[in-house]
C-alpha atoms as one frame of an Amber mdcrd trajectory, in Angstrom:
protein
  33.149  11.920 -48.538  30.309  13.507 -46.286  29.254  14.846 -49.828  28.557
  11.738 -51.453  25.758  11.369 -49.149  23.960  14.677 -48.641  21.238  13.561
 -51.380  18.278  11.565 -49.905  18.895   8.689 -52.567  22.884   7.903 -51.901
  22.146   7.711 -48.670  18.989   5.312 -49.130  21.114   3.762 -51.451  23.923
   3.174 -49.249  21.048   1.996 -45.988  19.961  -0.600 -48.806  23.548  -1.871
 -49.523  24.412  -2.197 -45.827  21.860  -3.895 -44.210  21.603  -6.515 -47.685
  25.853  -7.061 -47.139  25.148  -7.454 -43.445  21.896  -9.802 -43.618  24.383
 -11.823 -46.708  27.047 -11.571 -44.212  25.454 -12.633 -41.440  23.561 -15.840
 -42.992  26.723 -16.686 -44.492  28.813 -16.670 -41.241  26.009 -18.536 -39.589
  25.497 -21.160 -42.506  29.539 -21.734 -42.385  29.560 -22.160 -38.733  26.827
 -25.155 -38.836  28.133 -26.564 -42.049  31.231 -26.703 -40.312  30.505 -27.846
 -36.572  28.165 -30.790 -38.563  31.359 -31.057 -40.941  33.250 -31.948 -38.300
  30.946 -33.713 -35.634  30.275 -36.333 -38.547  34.190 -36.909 -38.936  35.048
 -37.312 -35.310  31.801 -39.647 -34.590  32.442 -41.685 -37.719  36.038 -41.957
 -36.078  35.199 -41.889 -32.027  32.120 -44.245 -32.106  33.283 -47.680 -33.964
  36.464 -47.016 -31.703  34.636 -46.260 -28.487  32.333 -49.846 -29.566  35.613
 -51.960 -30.607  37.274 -51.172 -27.050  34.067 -52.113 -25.165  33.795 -55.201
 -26.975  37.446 -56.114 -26.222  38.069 -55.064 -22.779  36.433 -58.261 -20.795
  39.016 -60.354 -22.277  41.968 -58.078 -21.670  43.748 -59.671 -18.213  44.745
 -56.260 -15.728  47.108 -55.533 -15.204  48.271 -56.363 -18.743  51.540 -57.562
 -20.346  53.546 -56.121 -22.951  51.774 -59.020 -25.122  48.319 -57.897 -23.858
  48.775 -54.534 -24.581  49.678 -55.447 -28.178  47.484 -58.087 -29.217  44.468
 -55.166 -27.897  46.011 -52.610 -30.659  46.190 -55.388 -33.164  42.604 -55.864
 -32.519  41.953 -52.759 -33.121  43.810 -52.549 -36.145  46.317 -50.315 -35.325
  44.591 -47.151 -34.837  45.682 -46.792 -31.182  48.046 -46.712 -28.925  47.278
 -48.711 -25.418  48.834 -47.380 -21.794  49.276 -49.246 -19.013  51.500 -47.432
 -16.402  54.737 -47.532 -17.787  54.188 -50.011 -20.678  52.498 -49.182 -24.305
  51.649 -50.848 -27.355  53.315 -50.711 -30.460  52.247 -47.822 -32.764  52.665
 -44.028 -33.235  54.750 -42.006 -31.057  52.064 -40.136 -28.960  54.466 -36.564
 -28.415  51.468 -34.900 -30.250  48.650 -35.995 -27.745  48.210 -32.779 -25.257
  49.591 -33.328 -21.996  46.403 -32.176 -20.504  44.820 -34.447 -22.235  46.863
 -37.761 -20.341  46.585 -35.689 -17.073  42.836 -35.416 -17.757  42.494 -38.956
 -18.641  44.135 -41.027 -15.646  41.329 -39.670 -13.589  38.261 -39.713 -15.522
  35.540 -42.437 -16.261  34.456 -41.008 -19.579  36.005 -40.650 -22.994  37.506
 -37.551 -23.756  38.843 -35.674 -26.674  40.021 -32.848 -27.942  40.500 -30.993
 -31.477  43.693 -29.279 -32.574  43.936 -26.796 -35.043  47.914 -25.870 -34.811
  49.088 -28.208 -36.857  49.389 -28.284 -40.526  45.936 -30.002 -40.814  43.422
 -30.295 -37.836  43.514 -33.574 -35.890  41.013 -35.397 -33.219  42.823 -36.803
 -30.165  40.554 -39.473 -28.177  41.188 -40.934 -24.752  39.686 -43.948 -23.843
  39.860 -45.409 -19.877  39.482 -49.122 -19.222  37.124 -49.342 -16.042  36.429
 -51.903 -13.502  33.373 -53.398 -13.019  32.564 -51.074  -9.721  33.455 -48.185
 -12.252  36.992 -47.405 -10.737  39.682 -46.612 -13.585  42.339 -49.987 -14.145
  44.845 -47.448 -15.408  45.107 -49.110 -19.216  44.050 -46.109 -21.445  43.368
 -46.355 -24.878  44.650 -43.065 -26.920  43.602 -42.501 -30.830  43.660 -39.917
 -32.909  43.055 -38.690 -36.904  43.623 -35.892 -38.871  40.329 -33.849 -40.119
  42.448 -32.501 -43.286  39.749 -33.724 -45.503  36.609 -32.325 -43.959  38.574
 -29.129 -43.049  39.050 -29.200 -46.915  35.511 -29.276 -47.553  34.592 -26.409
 -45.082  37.370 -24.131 -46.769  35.771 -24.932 -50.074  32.684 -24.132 -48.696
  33.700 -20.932 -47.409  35.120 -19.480 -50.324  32.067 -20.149 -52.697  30.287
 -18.376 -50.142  31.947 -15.592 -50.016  31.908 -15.874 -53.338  28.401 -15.718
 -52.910  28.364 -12.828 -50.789  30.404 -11.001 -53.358  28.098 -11.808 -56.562
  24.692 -10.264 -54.206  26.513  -6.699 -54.029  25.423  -5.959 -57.787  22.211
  -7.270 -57.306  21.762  -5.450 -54.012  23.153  -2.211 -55.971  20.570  -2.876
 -58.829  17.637  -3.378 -56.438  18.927  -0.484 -54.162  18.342   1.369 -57.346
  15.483   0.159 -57.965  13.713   0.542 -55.123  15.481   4.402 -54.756  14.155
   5.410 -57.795  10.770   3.885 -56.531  10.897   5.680 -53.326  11.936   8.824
 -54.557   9.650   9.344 -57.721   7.258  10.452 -55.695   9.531  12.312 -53.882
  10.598  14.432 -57.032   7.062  14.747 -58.593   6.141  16.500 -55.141  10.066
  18.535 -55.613   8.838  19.746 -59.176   5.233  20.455 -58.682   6.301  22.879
 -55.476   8.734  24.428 -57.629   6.096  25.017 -60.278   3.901  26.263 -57.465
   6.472  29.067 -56.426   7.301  30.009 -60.040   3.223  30.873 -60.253   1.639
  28.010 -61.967  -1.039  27.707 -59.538  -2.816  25.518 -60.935  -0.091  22.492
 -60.290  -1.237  18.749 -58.817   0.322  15.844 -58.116  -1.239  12.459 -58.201
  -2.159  11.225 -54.708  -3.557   7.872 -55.688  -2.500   5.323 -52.939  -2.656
   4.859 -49.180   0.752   5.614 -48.017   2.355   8.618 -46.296   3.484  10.112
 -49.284   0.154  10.102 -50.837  -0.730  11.943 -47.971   1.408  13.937 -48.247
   0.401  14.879 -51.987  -2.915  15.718 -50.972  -1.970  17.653 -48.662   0.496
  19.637 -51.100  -3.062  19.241 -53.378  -4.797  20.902 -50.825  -2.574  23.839
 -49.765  -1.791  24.455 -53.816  -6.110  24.906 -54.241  -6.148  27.307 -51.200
  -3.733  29.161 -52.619  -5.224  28.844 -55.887  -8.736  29.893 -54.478  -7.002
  32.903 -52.918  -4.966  34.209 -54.996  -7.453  34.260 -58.241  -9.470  36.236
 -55.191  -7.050  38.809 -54.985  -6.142  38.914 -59.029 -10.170  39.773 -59.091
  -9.932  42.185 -55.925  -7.039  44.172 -58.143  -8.698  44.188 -61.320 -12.147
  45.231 -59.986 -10.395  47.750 -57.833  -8.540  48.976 -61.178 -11.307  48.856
 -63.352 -13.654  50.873 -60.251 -10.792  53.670 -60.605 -10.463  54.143 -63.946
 -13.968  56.191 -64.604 -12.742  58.533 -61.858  -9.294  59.439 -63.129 -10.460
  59.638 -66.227 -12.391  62.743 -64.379  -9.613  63.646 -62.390  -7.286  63.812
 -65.220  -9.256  66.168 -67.313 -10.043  68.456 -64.450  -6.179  68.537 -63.542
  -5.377  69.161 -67.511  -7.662  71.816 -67.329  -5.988  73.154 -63.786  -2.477
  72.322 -65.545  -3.437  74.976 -68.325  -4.664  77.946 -65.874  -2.117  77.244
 -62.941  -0.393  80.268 -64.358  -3.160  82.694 -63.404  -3.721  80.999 -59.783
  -2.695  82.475 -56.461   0.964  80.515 -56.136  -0.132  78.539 -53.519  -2.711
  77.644 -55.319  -1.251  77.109 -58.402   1.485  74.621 -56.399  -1.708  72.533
 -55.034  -3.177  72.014 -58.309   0.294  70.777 -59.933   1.283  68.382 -56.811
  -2.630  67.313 -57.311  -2.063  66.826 -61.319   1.170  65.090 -60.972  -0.177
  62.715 -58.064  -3.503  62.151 -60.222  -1.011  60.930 -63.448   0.869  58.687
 -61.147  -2.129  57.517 -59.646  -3.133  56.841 -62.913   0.238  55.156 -64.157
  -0.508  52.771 -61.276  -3.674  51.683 -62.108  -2.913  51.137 -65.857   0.126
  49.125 -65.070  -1.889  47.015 -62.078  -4.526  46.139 -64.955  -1.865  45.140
 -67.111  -0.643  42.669 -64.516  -4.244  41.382 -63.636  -4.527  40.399 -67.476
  -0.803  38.579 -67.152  -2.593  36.877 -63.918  -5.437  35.895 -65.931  -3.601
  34.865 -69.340  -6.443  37.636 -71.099  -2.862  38.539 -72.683  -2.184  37.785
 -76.030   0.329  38.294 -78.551  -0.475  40.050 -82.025   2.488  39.312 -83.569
   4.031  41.189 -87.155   6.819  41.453 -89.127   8.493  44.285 -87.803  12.348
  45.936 -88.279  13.169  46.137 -84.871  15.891  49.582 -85.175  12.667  51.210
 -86.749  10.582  50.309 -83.566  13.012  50.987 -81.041  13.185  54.601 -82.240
   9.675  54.896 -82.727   9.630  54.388 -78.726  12.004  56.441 -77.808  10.877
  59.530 -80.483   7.222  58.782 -79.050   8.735  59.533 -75.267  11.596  62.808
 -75.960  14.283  60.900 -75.376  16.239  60.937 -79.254  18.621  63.656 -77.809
  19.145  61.398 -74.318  20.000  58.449 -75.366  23.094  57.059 -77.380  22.037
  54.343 -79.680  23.388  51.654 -81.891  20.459  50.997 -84.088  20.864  49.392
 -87.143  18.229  48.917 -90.312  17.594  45.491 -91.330  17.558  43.380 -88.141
  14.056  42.139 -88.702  11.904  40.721 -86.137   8.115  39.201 -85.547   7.284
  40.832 -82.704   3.864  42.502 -81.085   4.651  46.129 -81.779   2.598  47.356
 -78.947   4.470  45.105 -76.435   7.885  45.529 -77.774   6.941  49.102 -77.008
   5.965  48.975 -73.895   9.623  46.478 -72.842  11.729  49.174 -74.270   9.932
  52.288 -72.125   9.950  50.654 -69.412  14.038  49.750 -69.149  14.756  53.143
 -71.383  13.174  54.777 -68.641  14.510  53.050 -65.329  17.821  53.671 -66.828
  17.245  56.740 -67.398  15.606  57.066 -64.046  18.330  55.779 -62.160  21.249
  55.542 -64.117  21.674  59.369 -65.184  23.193  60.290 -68.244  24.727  57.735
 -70.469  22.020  55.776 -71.326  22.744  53.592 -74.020  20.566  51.366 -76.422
  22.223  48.858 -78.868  20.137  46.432 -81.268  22.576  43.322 -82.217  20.703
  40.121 -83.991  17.886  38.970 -81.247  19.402  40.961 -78.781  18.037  44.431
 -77.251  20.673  45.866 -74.732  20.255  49.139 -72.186  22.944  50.015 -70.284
  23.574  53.067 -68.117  26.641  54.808 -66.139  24.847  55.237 -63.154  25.457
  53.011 -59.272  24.516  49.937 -60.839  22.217  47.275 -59.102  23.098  46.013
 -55.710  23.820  42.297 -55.662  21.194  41.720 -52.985  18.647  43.067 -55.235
  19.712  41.497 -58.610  17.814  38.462 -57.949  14.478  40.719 -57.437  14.833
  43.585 -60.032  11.933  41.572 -61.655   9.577  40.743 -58.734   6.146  43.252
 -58.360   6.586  46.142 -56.434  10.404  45.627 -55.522  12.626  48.597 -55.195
  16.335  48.241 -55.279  16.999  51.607 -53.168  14.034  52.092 -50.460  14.878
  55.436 -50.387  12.709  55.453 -53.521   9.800  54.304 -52.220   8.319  57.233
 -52.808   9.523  57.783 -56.174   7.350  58.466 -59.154   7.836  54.673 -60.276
   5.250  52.247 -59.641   7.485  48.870 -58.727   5.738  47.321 -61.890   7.519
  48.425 -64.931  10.271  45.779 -65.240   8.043  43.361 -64.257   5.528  43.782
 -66.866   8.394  44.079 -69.318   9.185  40.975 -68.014   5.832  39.711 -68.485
   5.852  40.668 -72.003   9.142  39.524 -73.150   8.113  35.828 -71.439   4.858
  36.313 -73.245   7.325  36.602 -76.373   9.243  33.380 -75.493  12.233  35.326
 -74.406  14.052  36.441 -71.578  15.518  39.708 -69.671  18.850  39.465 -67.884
  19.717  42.501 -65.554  23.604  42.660 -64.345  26.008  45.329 -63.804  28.735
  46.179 -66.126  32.461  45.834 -64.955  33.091  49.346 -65.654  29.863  50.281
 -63.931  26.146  50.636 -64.483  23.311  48.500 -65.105  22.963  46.295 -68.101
  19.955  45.514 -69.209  19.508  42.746 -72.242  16.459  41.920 -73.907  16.471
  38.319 -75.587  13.898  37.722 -78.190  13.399  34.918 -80.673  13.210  37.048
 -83.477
């Protein structure tokens, strides 16, 4: 149950149903109780008062204390509805076992009409007592008693009970629709803000949200407008920082590289101390190099400078063409068949193939394995595999599944430009590790 109401809208949506079945509740509780005290006032006065004015009008000509006669011609006058007391006599009429004996206690001492409504009977019933007084106000003893069943207005207040809770019942679908309603208007907002922040962290920096209004939530959205310009502002700083940087280092290593080619050829005829300086100084100067190709490669992804030049291509052919190009024929095991054709950029398709050849190969040892099926490039290796913690990162900049390699000759960049260039494509990568061990690598294309 507690799950039903983790989202923000079944739970507005269930605040919105309550307080509309409470406020229909509560007005129809209160509008029964008045219809039903007036219901029932207007029965017993249209019953108490023409008694109350018949007895008043008879009682100077009634002689205390009264006969048997008395007492009856004084119910005849008033046409039978009551019974009149007088000690131990009584007038002809209904036996009075019903009237409360509180009631006849009550009366014998009081100088005011009383009465009193019963509800545990069959029907409801008004019981009136009515003392004769003296003209110093001191009772005479005759008491008039008279009473009349309410069956007919209780009737009416049941029937207006159950039409409204019939009432009650038909404003829970409309309270439902407008709880919808005014969910879905609360929460629009809501998800626009929920979408655009997930755009935001999925790098499309350029993301708004319409802040138009005066409420908190448009505040909110310009603030989210805000903080998404900021971040805008700083990170096309840093895209130009990198690429400035990169492009600033490339005229040097280009130096640097032929003077370590050159130092590459004669190392052989240096001092061996020497000649170990000016390898570890050529092999840092290539990966120094490596880095700064692949870091303007990612500036131009930044920038969308990238752009596909797309051609007809048989994809078995090109995959071999890579790994030929790198000496890896005799290293890898492949499943390459002629005919799968593909439109592809050549150059790119290149570059997505390398760079997962060559982490399996990097990391995964011997076995490396390359199979082409329709729009479907898989590597696979026999090495560790990918921890699970890292499995959601193999594709994020710079990330290194084992940070014992942080030194290793790998840049952190190669899987996520092949990433970058299989999106660029339309397709996908999906790294996960085989059950009978290994990393799996599959290239998805729409070939």
């Amino acid at each position: 149950m507690r799950a039903l109401f983790r989202g923000l809208r079944p739970r507005l949506m269930a605040a919105f149903l309550l307080l509309t079945l409470l406020g229909a509740v509560a007005a129809t509780g209160a509008s029964y109780a008045t219809a039903r005290n007036l219901l029932l006032e207007d029965a017993q006065d249209s019953f108490m008062n023409p008694l109350v004015k018949d007895v008043r009008d008879y009682a100077s000509r009634l002689t205390v204390p009264p006969t048997q006669q008395d007492l009856d011609q004084f119910a005849s006058y008033l046409r039978g509805a009551a019974v009149i007391t007088y000690e131990g006599l009584r007038s002809r009429g209904p036996d009075m076992s019903s009237v409360p004996a509180e009631m006849r206690e009550a009366l014998k001492t009081s100088k005011t009409v009383i009465w009193q409504r019963r509800t545990d009977f069959v029907e409801p019933a008004v019981y009136v007592g009515i003392p004769l007084l003296r003209a110093d106000g001191s009772p005479t003893g005759v008491e008039v008693w008279a009473w009349t069943s309410l069956g007919g207005p209780q009737r009416a207040i049941d029937s207006f009970a159950k039409a409204a809770w019939v009432g009650v019942s038909l404003v829970l679908p409309l309270a439902l629709g407008l709880a919808l309603f005014t969910a879905r208007g609360v929460l629009r907002p809501v998800r626009r803000l929920g979408a655009a922040a997930r755009a935001l962290g999925s790098g499309r920096l350029d993301t708004r949200v319409d802040s138009r209004g005066t409420d908190e939530l448009s505040d909110l959205a310009r603030t989210f407008n805000s903080a998404a310009e900021q971040l805008e502002a700083s990170q096309a700083a840093s895209r130009r920082f990198v690429a400035d940087v990169s492009h600033e280092l490339r005229t040097p290593l280009t130096a640097m590289n032929a003077v370590t080619a050159v130092l590459d050829e004669d190392a052989d005829s240096l001092p061996e101390d020497t000649a170990v300086a000016a390898r570890l100084v050529s092999a840092e100067t290539r990966k120094l190099t490596r880095l700064v190709n692949d870091l303007m490669e990612i500036s131009r992804f930044d920038e969308g400078r990238n752009v596909l030049v797309l051609d007809e291509w048989d994809i078995g052919t090109a995959v071999r063409d890579t790994l030929a190009a790198r000496g890896w024929t005799s290293s890898v095991e492949t499943v390459l068949p002629d005919g799968v054709m593909g439109r592809v950029d050549r150059r790119r398709l290149d570059v997505i193939v390398a760079n997962l050849v060559g982490n399996a190969l990097k990391h995964g040892g011997a076995g490396v394995r390359v199979v082409l099926r329709a729009g479907v490039i898989e590597v696979s290796d026999h090495g560790p595999g990918i921890p699970s913690d890292a499995l959601p990162h193999i594709f994020d900049r710079f990330y290194k599944a084992d940070t014992a390699r942080s030194r290793s000759e790998g840049s952190g960049l190669g899987l996520a430009i092949a990433w970058e260039n299989a999106r660029l494509h339309g397709g996908t990568i999906e790294a996960a590790n085989a059950p009978s061990g290994g990393a799996v690598f599959t290239l998805r294309l729409p070939w």
